[in-house]
C-alpha positions as CSV (number, residue, x, y, z in Angstrom):
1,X,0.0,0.0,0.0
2,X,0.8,3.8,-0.6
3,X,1.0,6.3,1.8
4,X,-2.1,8.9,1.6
5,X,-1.3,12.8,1.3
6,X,2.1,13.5,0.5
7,X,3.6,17.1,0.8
8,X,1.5,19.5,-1.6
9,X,-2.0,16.7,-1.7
10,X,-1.4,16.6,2.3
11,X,-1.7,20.1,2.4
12,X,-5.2,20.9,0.1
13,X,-6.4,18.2,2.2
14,X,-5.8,18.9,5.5
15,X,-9.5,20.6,7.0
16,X,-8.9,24.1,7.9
17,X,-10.7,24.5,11.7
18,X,-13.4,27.6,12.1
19,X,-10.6,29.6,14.3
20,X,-7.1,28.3,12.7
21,X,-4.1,29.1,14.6
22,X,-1.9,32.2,12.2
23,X,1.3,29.8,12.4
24,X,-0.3,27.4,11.2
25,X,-1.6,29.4,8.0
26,X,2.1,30.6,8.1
27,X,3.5,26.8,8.2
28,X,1.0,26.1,5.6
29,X,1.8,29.0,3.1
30,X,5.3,28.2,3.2
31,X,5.3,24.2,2.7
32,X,3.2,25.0,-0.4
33,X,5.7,27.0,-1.4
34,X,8.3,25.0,-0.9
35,X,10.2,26.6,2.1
36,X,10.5,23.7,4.1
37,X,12.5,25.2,7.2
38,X,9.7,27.8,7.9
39,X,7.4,25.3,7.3
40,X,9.1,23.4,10.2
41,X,9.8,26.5,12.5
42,X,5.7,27.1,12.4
43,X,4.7,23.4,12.8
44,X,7.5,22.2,15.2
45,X,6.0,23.9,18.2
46,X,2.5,23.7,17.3
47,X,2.8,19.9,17.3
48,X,4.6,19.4,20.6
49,X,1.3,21.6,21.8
50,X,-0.6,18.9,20.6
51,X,-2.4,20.4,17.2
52,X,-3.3,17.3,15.4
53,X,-3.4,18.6,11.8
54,X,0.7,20.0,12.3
55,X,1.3,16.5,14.0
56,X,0.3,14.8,10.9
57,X,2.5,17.3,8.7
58,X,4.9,17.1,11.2
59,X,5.1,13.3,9.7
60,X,5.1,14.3,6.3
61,X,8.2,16.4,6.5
62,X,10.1,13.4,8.0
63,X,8.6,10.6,5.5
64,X,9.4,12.6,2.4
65,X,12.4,14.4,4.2
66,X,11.5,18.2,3.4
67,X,13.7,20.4,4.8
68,X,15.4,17.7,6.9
69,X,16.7,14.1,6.5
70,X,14.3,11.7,5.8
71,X,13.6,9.7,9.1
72,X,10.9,7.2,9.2
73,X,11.1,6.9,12.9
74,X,10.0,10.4,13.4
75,X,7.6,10.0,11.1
76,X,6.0,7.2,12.8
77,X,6.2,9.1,15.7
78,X,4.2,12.2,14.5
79,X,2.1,10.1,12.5
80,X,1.1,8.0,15.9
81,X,0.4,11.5,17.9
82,X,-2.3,12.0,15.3
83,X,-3.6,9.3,15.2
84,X,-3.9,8.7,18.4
85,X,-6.3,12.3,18.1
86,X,-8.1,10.2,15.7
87,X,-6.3,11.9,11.9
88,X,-7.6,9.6,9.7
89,X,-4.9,9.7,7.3
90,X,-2.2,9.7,9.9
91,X,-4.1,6.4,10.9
92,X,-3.7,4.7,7.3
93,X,-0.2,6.4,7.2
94,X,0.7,4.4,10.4
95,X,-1.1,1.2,9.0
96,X,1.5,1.1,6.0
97,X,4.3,1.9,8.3
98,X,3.5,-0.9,10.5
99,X,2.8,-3.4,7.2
100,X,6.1,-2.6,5.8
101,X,8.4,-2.2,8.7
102,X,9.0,1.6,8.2
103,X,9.9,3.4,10.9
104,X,8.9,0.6,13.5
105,X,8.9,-3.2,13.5
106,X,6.6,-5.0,11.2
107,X,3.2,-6.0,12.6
108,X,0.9,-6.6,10.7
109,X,-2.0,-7.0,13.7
110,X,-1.2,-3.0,14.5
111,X,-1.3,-2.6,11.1
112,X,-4.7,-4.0,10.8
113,X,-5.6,-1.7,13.8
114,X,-4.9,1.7,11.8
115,X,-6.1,0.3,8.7
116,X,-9.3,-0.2,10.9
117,X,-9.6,3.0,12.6
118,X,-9.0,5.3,9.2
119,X,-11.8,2.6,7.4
120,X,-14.5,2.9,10.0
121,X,-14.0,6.9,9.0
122,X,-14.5,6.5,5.5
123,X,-10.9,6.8,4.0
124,X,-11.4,4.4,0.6
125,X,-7.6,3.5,0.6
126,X,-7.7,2.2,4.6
127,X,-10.7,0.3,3.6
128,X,-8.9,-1.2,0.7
129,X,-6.1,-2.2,2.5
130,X,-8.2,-3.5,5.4
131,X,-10.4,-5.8,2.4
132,X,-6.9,-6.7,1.4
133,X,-5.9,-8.2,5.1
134,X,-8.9,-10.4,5.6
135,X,-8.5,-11.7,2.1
136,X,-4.4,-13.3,2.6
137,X,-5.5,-13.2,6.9
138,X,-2.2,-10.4,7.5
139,X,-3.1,-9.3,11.2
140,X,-6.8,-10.7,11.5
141,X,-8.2,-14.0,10.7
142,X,-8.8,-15.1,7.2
143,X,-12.7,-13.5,6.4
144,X,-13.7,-13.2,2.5
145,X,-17.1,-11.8,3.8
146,X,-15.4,-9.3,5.9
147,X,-12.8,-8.5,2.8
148,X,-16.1,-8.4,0.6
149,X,-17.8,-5.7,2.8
150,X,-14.6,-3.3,2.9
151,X,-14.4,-3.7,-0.9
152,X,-17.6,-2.6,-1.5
153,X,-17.4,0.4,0.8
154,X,-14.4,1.5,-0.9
155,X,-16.0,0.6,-4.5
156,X,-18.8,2.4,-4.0
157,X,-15.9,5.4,-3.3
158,X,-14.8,4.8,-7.0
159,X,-11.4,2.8,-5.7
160,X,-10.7,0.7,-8.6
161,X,-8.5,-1.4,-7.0
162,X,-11.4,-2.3,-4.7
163,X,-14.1,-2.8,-7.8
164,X,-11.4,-5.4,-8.7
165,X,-11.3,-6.8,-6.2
166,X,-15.0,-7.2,-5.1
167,X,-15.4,-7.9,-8.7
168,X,-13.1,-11.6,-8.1
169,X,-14.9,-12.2,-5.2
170,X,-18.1,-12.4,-6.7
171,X,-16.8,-14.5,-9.6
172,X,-15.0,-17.0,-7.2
173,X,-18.1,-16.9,-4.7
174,X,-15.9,-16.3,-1.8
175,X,-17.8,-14.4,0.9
176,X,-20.5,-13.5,-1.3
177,X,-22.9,-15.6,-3.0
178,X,-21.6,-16.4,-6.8
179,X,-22.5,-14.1,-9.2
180,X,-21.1,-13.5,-12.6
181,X,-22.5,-10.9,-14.0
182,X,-22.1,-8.9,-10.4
183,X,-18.5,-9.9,-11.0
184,X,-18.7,-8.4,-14.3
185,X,-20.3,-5.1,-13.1
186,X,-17.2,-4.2,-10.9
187,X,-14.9,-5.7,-13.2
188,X,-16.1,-3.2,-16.0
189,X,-16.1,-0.2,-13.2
190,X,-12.7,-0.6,-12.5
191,X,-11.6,-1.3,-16.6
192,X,-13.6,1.6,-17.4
193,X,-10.8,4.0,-14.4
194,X,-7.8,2.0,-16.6
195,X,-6.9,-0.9,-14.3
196,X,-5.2,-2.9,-17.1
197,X,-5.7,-6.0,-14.6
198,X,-9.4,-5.6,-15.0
199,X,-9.4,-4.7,-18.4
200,X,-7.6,-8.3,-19.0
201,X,-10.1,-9.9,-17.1
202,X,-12.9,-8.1,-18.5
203,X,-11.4,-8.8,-22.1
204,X,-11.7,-12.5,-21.1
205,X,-15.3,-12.7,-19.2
206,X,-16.8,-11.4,-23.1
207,X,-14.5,-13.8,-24.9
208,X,-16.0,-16.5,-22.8
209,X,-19.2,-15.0,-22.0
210,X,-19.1,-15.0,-18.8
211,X,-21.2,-12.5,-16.7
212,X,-21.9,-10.7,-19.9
213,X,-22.8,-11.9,-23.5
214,X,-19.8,-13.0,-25.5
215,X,-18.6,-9.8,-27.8
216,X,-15.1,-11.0,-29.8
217,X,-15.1,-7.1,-30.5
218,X,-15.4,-5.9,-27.1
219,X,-12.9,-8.6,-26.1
220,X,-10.2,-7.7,-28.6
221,X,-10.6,-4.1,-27.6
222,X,-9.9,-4.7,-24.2
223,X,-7.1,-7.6,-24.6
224,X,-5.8,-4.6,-26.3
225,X,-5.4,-1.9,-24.1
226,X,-4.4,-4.4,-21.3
227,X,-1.5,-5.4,-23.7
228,X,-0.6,-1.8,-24.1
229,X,-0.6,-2.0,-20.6
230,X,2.1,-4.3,-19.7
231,X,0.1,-7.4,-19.5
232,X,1.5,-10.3,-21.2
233,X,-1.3,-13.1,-20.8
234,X,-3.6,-10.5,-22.8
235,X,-1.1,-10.8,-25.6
236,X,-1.3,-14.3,-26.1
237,X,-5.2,-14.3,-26.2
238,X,-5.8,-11.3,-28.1
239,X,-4.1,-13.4,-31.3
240,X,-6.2,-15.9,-30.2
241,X,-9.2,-13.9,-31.2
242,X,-8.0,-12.9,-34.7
243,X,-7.9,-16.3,-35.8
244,X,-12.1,-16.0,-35.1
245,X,-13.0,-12.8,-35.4
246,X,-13.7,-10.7,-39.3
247,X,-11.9,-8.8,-40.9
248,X,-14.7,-5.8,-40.3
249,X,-14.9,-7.2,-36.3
250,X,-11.2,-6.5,-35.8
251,X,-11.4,-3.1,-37.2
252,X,-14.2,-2.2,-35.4
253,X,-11.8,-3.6,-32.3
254,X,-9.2,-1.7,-33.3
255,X,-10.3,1.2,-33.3
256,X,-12.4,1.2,-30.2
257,X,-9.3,0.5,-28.3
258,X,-7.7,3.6,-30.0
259,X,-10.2,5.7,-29.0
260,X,-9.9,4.5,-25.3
261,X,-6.2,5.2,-25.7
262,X,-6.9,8.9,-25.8
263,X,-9.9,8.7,-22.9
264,X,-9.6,8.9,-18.9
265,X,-11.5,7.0,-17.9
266,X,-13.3,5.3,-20.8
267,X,-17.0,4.0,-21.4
268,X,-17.4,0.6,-22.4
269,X,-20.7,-0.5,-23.3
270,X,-22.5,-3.1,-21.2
271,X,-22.5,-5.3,-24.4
């Protein structure tokens, strides 16, 4: 997993309070602008007074090492202050930290523990990575329904890699009842953002006709664009389909999947 908010995206989304302390406008103004040591010299003593939001940017500074070597410890550190004040992305910050042994010893239960508190605010990517947990059983017991549940909230957040994955689950019928063309829904969802992953697998569920009506045109298309991609089983398969398809079907194909080239995120048609 990725951290959330880095240096100018932390920033914008950081929630301004009603009254907002002026060094911390300051502190703010100048990280933006990229003069890191002011930046510091406003946040530094805001934070030791306990002001969440500089707490969390406190642990920015030190994971991306603005203004100061990069230290992952003190990163951790801030970032456990604020969450501890309940920071939601200091939360999911500390949940990657503890998942990949930056800063502080792997653990993948205390992992699960941030990853919980930032999900059970709303943060897509926490509930993501907490879907993610239950499905390989990293810090909690193995639970596809509870993975299926925090992939949906996320999905219905637009998280692609969550419509992915709620998207297998339904086709395996683990935690949630099978379903093939429910599989297919998400599946297209998270093609249609550019996931070349589900793109591939999309590309194959119309080759097949599985969840959806076979379409050798659609199937190309998307074989296609998850070959442009990087995807080398979609190579393989989309020459599969020339040997079936027209010659007028693999135009058509073709240029479909150039005009998805050029469009972010792309409409493909339910059949």
């Amino acid at each position: 997993m990725k951290k959330q908010l880095k240096t100018l995206a932390a920033l914008l989304m950081v929630s301004m309070p009603v009254l907002v302390n002026a060094d911390f406008v300051q502190g703010k103004t100048a990280m933006i602008a990229g003069d890191y040591a002011t930046a510091i010299s406003e946040f530094s003593p805001l934070a030791q007074q306990g002001d969440v939001m500089s707490q969390y940017l406190m642990g920015v500074i030190y994971d991306d090492g603005l203004g100061v070597e990069r230290d992952q410890k003190q990163a951790a550190n801030w970032y456990q202050k604020a969450a501890n004040q309940g920071d939601v992305n200091a939360q999911y910050n500390l949940g990657v930290m503890y998942s990949k042994g930056q800063g502080v010893e792997i653990e993948q239960k205390k992992s699960a523990h941030w990853y919980a508190k930032a999900a059970e605010q709303g943060l897509a990517l926490a509930q993501f990575a907490l879907g993610d947990m239950y499905t390989k059983g990293w810090g909690v017991k193995q639970d596809y329904q509870q993975a299926a549940n925090w992939f949906e909230k996320a999905a219905k957040q637009k998280h692609f890699k969550s419509q992915f994955s709620l998207g297998l689950l339904y086709y395996e019928g683990k935690g949630v009842p099978k379903d093939q063309q429910k599989a297919a829904y998400w599946t297209r969802l998270s093609a249609e953002q550019g996931h070349y992953k589900a793109q591939y697998t999309l590309g194959m569920m119309y080759k097949e006709g599985i969840g959806v009506e076979q379409n050798l045109v659609l199937a190309y298309a998307l074989l296609e664009l998850a070959t442009r991609d990087g995807h080398a089983a979609a190579e393989k398969f989309k020459k599969e389909l020339t040997l079936e398809m027209k010659e007028e079907q693999l135009k058509k194909a073709k240029s479909i999947a150039s005009s998805w080239q050029t469009s972010a995120p792309i409409s493909i048609p339910s059949n």
